[in-house]
C-alpha positions as CSV (number, residue, x, y, z in Angstrom):
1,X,81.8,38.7,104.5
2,X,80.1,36.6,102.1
3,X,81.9,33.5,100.8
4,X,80.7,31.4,97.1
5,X,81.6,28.3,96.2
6,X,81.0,26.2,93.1
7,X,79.5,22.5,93.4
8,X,78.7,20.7,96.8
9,X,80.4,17.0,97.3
10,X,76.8,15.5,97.7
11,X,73.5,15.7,98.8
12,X,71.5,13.5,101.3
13,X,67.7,14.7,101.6
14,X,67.4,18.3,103.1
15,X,70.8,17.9,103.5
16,X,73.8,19.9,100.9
17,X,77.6,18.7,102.0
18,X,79.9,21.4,101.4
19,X,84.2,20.7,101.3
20,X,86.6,22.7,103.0
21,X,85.0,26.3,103.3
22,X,86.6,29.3,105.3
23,X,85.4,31.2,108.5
24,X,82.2,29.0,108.9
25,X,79.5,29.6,111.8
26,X,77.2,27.5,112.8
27,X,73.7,29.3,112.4
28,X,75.0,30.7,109.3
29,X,72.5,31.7,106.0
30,X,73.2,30.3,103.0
31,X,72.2,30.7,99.7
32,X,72.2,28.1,96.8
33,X,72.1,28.7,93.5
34,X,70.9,26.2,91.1
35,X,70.9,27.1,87.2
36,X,67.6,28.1,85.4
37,X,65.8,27.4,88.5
38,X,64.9,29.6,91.7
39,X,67.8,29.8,94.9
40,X,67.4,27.9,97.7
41,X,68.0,28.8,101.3
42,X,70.0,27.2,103.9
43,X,71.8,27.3,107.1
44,X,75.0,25.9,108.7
45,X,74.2,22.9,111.2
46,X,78.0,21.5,111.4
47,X,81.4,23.0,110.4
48,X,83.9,20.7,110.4
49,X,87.6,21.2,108.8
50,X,87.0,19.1,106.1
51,X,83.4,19.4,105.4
52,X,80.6,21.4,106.1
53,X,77.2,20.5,106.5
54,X,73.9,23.2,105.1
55,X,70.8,22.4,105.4
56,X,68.4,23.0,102.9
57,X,64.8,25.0,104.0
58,X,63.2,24.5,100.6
59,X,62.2,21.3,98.4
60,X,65.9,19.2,97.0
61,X,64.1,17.1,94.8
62,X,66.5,16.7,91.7
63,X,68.9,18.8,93.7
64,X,72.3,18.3,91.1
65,X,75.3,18.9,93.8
66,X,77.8,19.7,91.6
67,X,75.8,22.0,89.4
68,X,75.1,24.5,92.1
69,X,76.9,27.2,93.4
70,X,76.8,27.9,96.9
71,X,77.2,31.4,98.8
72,X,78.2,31.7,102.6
73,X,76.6,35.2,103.6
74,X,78.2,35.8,106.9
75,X,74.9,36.1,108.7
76,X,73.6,33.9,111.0
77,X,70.0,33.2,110.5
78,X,67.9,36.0,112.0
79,X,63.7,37.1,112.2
80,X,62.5,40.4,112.3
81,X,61.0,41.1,115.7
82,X,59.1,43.8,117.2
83,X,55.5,45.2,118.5
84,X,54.9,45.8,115.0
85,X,54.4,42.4,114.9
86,X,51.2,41.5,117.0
87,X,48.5,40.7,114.8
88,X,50.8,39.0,112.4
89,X,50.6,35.4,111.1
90,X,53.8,34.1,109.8
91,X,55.4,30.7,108.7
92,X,57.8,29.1,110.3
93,X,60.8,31.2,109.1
94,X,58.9,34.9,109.6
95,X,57.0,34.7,105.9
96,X,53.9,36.6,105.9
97,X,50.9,33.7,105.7
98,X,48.5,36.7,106.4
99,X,48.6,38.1,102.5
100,X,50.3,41.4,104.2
101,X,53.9,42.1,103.1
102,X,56.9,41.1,105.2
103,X,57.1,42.5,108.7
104,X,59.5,45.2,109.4
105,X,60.1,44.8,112.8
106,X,62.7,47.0,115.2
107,X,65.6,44.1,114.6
108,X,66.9,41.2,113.5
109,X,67.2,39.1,116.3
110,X,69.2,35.3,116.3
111,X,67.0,32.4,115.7
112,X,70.1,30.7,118.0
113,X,69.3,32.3,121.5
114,X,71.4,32.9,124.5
115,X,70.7,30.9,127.2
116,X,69.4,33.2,130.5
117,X,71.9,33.5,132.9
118,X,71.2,31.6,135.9
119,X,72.6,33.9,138.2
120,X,70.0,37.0,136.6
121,X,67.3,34.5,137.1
122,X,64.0,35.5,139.1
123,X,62.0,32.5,140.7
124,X,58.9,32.4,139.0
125,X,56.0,33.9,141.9
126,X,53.2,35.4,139.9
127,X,50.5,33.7,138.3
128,X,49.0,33.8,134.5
129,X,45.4,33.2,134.1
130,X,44.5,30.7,130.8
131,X,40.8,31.4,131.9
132,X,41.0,26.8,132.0
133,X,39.8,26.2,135.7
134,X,41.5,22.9,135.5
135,X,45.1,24.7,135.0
136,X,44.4,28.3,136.9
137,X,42.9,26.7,140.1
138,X,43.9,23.1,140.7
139,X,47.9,23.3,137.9
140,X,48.5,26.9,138.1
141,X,50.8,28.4,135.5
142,X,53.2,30.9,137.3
143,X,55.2,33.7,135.1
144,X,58.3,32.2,133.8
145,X,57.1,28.5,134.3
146,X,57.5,25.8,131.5
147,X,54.3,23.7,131.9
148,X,53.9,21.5,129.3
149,X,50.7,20.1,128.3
150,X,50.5,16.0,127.5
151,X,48.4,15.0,124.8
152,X,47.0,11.3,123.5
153,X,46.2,10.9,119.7
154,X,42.7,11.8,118.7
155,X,42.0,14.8,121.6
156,X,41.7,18.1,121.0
157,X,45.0,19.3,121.6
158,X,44.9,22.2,119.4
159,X,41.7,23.4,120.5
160,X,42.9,23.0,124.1
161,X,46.0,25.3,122.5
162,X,43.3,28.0,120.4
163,X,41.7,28.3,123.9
164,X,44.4,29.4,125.8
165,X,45.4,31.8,122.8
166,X,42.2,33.3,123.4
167,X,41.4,33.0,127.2
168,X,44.9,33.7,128.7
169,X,46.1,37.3,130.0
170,X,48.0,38.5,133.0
171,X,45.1,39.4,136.0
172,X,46.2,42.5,136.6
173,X,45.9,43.9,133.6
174,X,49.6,43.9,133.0
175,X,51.0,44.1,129.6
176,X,50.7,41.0,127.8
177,X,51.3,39.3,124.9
178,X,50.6,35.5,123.5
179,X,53.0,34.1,120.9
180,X,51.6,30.9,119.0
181,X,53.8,28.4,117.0
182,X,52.0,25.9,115.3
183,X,54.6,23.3,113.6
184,X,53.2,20.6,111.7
185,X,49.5,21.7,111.2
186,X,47.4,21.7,108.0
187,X,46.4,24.3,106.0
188,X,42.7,24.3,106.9
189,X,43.6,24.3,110.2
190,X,45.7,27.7,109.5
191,X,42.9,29.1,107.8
192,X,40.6,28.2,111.2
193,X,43.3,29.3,113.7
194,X,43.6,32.5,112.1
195,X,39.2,32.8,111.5
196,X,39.1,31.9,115.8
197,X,41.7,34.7,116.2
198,X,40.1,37.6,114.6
199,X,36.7,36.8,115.7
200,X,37.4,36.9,119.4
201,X,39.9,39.8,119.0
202,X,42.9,37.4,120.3
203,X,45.0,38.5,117.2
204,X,45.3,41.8,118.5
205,X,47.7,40.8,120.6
206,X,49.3,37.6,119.5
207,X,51.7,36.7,117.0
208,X,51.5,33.6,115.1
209,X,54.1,30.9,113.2
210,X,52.2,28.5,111.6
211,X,54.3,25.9,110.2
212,X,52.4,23.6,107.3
213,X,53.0,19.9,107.4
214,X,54.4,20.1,104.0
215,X,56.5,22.9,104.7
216,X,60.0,21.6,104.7
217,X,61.7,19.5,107.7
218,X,64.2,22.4,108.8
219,X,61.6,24.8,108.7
220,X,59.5,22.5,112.0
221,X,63.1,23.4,113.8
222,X,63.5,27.0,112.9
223,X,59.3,27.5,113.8
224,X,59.7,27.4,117.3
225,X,63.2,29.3,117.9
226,X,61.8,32.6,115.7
227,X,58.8,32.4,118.2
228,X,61.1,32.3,121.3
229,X,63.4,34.8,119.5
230,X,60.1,37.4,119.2
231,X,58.9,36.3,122.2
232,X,62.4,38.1,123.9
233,X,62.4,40.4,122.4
234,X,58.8,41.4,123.6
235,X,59.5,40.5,127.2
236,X,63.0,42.1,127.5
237,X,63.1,45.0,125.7
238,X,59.1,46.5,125.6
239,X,58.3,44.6,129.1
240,X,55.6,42.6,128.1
241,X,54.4,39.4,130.4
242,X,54.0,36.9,127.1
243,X,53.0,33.3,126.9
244,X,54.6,30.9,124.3
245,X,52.5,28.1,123.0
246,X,53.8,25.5,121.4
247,X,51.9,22.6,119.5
248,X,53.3,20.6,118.5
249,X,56.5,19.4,120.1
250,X,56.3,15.7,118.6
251,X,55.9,17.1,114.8
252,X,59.5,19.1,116.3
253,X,61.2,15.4,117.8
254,X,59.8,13.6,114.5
255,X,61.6,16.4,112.3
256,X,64.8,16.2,114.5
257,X,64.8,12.4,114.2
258,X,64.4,12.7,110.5
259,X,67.7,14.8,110.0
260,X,69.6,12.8,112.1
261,X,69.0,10.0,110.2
262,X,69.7,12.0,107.0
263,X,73.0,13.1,108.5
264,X,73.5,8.8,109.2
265,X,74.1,9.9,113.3
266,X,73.6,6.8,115.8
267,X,70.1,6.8,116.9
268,X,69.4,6.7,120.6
269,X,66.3,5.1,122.1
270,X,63.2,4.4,119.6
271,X,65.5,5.9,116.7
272,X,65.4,9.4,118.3
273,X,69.2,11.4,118.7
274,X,70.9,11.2,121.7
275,X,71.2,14.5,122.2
276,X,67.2,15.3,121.9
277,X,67.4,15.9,125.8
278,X,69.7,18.9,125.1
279,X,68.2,20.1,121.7
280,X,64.8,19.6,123.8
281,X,66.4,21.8,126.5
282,X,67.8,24.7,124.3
283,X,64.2,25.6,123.8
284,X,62.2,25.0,127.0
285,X,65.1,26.8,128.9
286,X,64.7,30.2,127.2
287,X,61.5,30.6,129.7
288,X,62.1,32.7,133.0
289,X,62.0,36.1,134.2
290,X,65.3,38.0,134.2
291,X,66.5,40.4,136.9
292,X,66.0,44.0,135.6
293,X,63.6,43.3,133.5
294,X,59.6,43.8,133.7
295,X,58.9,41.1,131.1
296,X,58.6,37.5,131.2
297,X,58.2,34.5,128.8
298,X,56.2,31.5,130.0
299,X,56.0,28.3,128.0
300,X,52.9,25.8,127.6
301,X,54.4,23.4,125.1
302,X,51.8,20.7,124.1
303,X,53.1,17.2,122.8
304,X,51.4,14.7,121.8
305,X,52.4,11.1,123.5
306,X,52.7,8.6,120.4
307,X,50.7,5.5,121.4
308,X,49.8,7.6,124.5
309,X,53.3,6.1,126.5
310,X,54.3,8.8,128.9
311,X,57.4,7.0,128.9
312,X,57.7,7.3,125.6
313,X,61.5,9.2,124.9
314,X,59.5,12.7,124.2
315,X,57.2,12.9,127.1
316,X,60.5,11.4,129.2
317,X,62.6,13.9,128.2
318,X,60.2,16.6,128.0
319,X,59.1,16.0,131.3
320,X,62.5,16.3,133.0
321,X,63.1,19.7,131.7
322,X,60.4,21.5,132.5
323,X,58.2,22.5,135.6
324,X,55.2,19.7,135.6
325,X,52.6,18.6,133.4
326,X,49.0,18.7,132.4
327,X,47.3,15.3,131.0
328,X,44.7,15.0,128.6
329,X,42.5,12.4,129.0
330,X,40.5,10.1,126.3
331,X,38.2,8.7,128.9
332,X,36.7,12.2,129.9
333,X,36.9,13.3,125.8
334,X,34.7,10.3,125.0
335,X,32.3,11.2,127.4
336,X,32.0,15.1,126.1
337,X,34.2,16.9,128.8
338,X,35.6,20.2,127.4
339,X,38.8,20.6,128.4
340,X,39.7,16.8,128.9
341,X,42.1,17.7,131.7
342,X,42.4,14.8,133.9
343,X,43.6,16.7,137.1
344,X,45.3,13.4,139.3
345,X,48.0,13.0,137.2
346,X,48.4,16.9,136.2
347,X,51.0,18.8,138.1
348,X,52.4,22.3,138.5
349,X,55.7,22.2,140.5
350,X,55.8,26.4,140.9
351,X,52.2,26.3,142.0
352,X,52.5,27.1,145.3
353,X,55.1,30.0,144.3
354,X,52.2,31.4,142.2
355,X,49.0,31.0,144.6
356,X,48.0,32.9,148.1
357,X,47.0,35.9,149.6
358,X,49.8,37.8,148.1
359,X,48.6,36.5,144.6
360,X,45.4,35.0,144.2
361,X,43.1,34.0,147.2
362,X,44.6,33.4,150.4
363,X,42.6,29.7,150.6
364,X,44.2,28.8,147.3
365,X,46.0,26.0,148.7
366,X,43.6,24.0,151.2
367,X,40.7,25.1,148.6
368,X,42.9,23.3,145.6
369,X,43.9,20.1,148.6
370,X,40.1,19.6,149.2
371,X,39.1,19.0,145.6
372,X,41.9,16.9,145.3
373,X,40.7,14.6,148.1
374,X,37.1,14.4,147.5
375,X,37.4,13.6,143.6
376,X,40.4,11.3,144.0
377,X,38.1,9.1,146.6
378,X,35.4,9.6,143.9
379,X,37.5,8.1,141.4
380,X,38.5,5.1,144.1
381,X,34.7,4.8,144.2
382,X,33.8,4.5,140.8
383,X,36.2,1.6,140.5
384,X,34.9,-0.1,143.8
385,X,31.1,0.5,142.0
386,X,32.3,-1.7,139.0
387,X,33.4,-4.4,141.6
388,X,30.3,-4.4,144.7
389,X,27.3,-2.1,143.1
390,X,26.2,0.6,144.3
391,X,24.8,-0.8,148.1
392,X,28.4,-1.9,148.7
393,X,29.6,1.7,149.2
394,X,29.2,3.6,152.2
395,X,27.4,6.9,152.3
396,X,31.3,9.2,152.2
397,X,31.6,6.9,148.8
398,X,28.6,7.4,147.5
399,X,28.9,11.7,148.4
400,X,32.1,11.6,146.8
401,X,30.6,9.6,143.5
402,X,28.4,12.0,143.3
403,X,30.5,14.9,143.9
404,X,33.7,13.4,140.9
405,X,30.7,13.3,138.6
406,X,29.7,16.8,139.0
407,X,33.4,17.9,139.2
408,X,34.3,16.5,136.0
409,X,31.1,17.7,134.2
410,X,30.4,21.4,135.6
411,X,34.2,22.4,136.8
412,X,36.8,20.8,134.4
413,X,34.1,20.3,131.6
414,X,33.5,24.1,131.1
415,X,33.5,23.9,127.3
416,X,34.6,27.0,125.6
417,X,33.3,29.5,128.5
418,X,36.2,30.9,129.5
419,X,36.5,31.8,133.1
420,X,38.5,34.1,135.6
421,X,40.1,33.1,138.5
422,X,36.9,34.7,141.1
423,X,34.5,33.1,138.5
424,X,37.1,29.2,139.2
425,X,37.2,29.7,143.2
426,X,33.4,29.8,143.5
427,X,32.7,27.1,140.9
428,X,34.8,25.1,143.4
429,X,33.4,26.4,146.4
430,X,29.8,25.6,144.9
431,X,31.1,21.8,145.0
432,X,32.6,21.9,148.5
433,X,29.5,23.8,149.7
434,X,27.2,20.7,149.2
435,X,29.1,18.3,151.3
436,X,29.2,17.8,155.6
437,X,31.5,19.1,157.5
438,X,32.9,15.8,158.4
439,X,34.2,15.2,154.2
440,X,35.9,18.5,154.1
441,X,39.2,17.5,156.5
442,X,41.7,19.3,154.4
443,X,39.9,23.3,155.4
444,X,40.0,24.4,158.8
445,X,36.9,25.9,161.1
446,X,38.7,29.3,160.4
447,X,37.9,29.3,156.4
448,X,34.8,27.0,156.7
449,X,33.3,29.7,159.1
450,X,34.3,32.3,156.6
451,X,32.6,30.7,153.7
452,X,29.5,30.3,155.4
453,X,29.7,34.2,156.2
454,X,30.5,34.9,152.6
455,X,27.3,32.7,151.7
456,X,24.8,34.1,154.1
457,X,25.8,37.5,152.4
458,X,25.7,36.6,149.0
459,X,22.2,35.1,149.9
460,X,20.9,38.3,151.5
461,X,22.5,40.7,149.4
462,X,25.0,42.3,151.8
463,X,28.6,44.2,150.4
């Protein structure tokens, strides 16, 4: 039942305080009414018994507190969701930014969602493919995971993010879906997002929030729950495997250290709230595959590091709450690798619940091991170079030189190609293949003999 009351106490940026009010829930819409101009909307953020706190989504410049009048609705803040929606681009809120009127949907589902159950809870076992080499072979991304990707300022984050829009489905031709909140971006990169999207046919099956950087502050908080919210609903209800990405998670902290401050709450480390961990959490958590269910949502959040400090309090927190990470890296950007993954310090924690014979190749592992150990003593050597030249290095070093430098430019630099899984192993294979026996400790005789097999047939033509 709707409740309206006349006048607020006072106002503090997006930020309306309300006096004693009746039967208040958090979540709740609210409408305010200012004279001669257009009504604002709002939501409930804090009901206490002498005051109640709404939040304003719209512009309050020259907001007059006592002149308004201010309506409760009952209704917690919902967005429509449904299949009707793939192929839609929407704001932050569920707006149409596509010029088409305002989605239908089947329901209205809660912004505010449930947490899963941890006892309904599947362990994450099955692999997505981004069509990235750099994530699918060596950082896998497994159904259900939370695999955040960690940017420095300047890199093509958002491209990185496009990509995967485009590249990514399930490989088994399973029902799938992408769901793409952008929060913080600018219009012309709206108008380019949605140009990439139609011209490779990605739109088809996506559904997009773009939040503008002059949208209003609540509005970078609401962005991402209506994309998880959809997302759910997909996955649970019409059994679709769908992939959440997120970019950018920053522009999300920034906004929720904003209205902290507004509200005058006690900041926490570097100004942030202290209870960022658990606002961070509410959103990364809502990932996982459910019992019952034939669905799943998978997360690839991307963040960029501010003054590129992984212990920054946003990489920090964000790293504890979800499943690994994969790093950007401006020394490979500057040199023209596309994706900049740098794969050392990248990890996926499910990977080896996604990989295998049951799931990908059965060499996955010792294939993923090897590449590992030959570039990361190729990277040792390119330091030593710096220090004795080049005749200081003994022939291993100089193979695996040779062998980071081709790595980095023909298997991680892949550009905009994408790639399937088949089309990653043998680009790794083609590496491995140019190296002795004796530099290849991490595969057994077993699988070397049965790539040289595999080889001799592919070079005589045999099925």
């Amino acid at each position: 039942m709707s409740r309206t009351y006349r006048g607020a106490r006072s106002a503090s940026g997006p930020l309306l305080y309300l006096g004693q009010a009746q039967r208040v829930a958090l979540g709740e819409w609210v409408i305010v009414q200012r004279p001669g101009e257009s009504d604002l909307r709002g939501q409930v953020i804090d009901a206490a018994d002498d005051v109640t706190v709404v939040q304003i989504l719209e512009d309050t410049l020259g907001l007059s507190p006592g002149s308004v009048r201010i309506t409760l609705t009952g209704d917690l803040a919902r967005v429509a969701v449904g299949r009707d929606l793939l192929g839609r681009a929407l704001s932050g809120v569920g707006d149409p930014r596509d010029g088409l009127p305002p989605p239908i949907g089947e329901a209205y589902q809660p912004l505010w969602g449930e947490p899963i159950n941890p006892t309904r809870r599947v362990p994450p076992r099955d692999f997505i493919e981004t069509g990235i080499s750099a994530i699918d072979g060596l950082n896998t991304l497994v159904r259900g995971q939370k695999l955040p990707v960690f940017s420095i300022p300047g890199l093509p984050a958002l491209d990185v993010a496009a990509d995967i829009v485009e590249h990514a489905r399930a490989p088994h031709d399973e029902p799938f879906a992408v769901v793409f909140v952008a929060i913080g971006i600018t219009a012309r990169e709206t108008r380019t997002f949605l140009q990439r999207f139609e011209q490779s046919g990605a739109l088809e099956r996506s559904v997009l929030f773009l939040n503008h950087a002059d949208d209003p502050t609540i509005e970078r908080l609401l962005a991402p729950r209506a994309a998880l919210a959809c997302a759910e609903y997909l996955a649970y209800v019409h059994g679709l495997h769908v992939l959440v990405v997120m970019a950018d998670i920053t522009y999300y902290c920034e906004a929720l250290r904003e209205v902290a401050a507004a509200r005058e709450e006690v900041p926490g480390r570097r100004g942030y709230p202290g209870y960022m961990y658990t606002d961070l959490a509410s959103l990364f958590e809502r990932a996982g595959v459910v019992e019952g269910s034939t669905g799943s949502v998978t997360q690839l959040p991307i963040l960029t590091m501010p003054d590129g400090d992984i212990t920054h309090p946003i990489p920090d927190l964000a790293g504890y709450i979800t499943e690994g990470q994969v790093v950007l890296s401006r020394e490979l950007h500057r040199r023209g690798v596309f994706p900049p993954i740098d794969v050392l310090p990248s990890l996926s924690r499910l990977m080896n619940a996604g990989i295998g014979s049951a799931h990908t190749v059965p060499e996955h592992r010792r294939w993923a091991d090897q590449l590992y150990a030959v570039y990361a003593r190729g990277r040792e050597a390119r330091q030593m170079l710096a220090i004795v030249g080049e005749g200081g290095l003994s022939r291993a070093d100089r193979r695996a030189l040779a062998f980071a430098e081709d790595f980095e430019r023909s298997f991680v630099g892949q550009g905009r190609t994408r790639r399937s899984l088949a089309e990653t192993i043998e680009a790794g294979w083609r590496l491995l293949d140019r190296l002795p026996v004796d530099d290849l400790l991490k595969l057994n005789t077993e699988l070397l003999a049965a790539r040289e097999h595999q080889r001799r047939d592919a070079e005589t033509g045999s099925p």
